[in-house]
N, C-alpha and C positions, 0 to 999 in steps of 0.2 A: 219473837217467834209467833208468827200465826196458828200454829195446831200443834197439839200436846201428843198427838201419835204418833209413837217411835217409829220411825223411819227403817229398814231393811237396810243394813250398813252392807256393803260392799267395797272390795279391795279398796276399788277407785274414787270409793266416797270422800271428800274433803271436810273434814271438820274444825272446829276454832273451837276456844271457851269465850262465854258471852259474857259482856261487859256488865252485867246484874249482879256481880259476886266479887265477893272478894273473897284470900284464901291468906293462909299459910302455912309455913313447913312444919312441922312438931318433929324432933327427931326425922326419921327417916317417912313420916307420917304426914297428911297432909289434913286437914279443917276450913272447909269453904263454908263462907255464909251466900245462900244466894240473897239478893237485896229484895227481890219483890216480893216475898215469903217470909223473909225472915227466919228461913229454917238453915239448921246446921246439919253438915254430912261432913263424918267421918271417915279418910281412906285409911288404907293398910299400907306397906311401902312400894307393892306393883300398882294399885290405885294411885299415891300419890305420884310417882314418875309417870304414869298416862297423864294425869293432869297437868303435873308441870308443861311436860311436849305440848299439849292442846291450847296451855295457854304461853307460850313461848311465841308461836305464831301456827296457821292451819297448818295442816297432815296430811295425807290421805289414808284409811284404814292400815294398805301395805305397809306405809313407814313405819307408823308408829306398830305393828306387831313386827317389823324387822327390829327396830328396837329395842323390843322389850325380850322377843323372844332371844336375843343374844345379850340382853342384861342378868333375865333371870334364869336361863338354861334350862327353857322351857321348847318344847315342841310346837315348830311354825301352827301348824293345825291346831294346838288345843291352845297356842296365844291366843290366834286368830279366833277362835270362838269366845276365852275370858273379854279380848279386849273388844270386840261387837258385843258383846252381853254390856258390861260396862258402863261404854259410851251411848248404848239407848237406857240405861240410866242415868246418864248426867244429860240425855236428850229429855226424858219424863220429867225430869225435874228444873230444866228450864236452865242447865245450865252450857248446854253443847246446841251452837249452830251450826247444821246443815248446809255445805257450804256448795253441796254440786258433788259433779262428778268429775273425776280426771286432775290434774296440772290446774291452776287456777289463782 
């Protein structure tokens, strides 16, 4: 990644997890090491299923809060805000690329 400023996620945004990390599951929990840092980030269990999706293969914002918001019975609207807050945090941290807009 060239610039460390989070990006304005929208619907059609496509994003991936970037090959500098590595993770696993804990319980229903997830712990990523990013590799250029060397620092650890701990999810919760809506955290780690965003991240599994991200890194499975890319998304765009809409899937992945259609997903979650019908995993955790949670409201399209306040998904869609948790999972944009979120993922420009795994974007600051060097762990989410910016893959475009739309199908891709």
């Amino acid at each position: 990644m060239t610039s460390t400023a989070s990006p304005v996620f929208s619907l059609t945004t496509r994003v991936a997890a970037t090959r500098d990390q590595v993770s696993c599951q804990i319980d229903r929990e997830a712990v990523i090491l990013n590799l250029k840092d060397s620092v650890y980030y701990g999810l919760n269990e809506a955290g780690a299923r965003v991240w599994t999706l991200v890194q499975e293969r890319s998304h765009t914002v809409a899937e992945l809060v259609a997903m979650i918001a019908g995993e955790f019975a949670v409201s399209p609207e306040e998904c869609a805000d948790d999972v944009c807050a979120l993922l420009a945090q795994f974007h600051a941290a060097g762990l989410l690329e910016v893959l475009g807009e739309g199908a891709g």
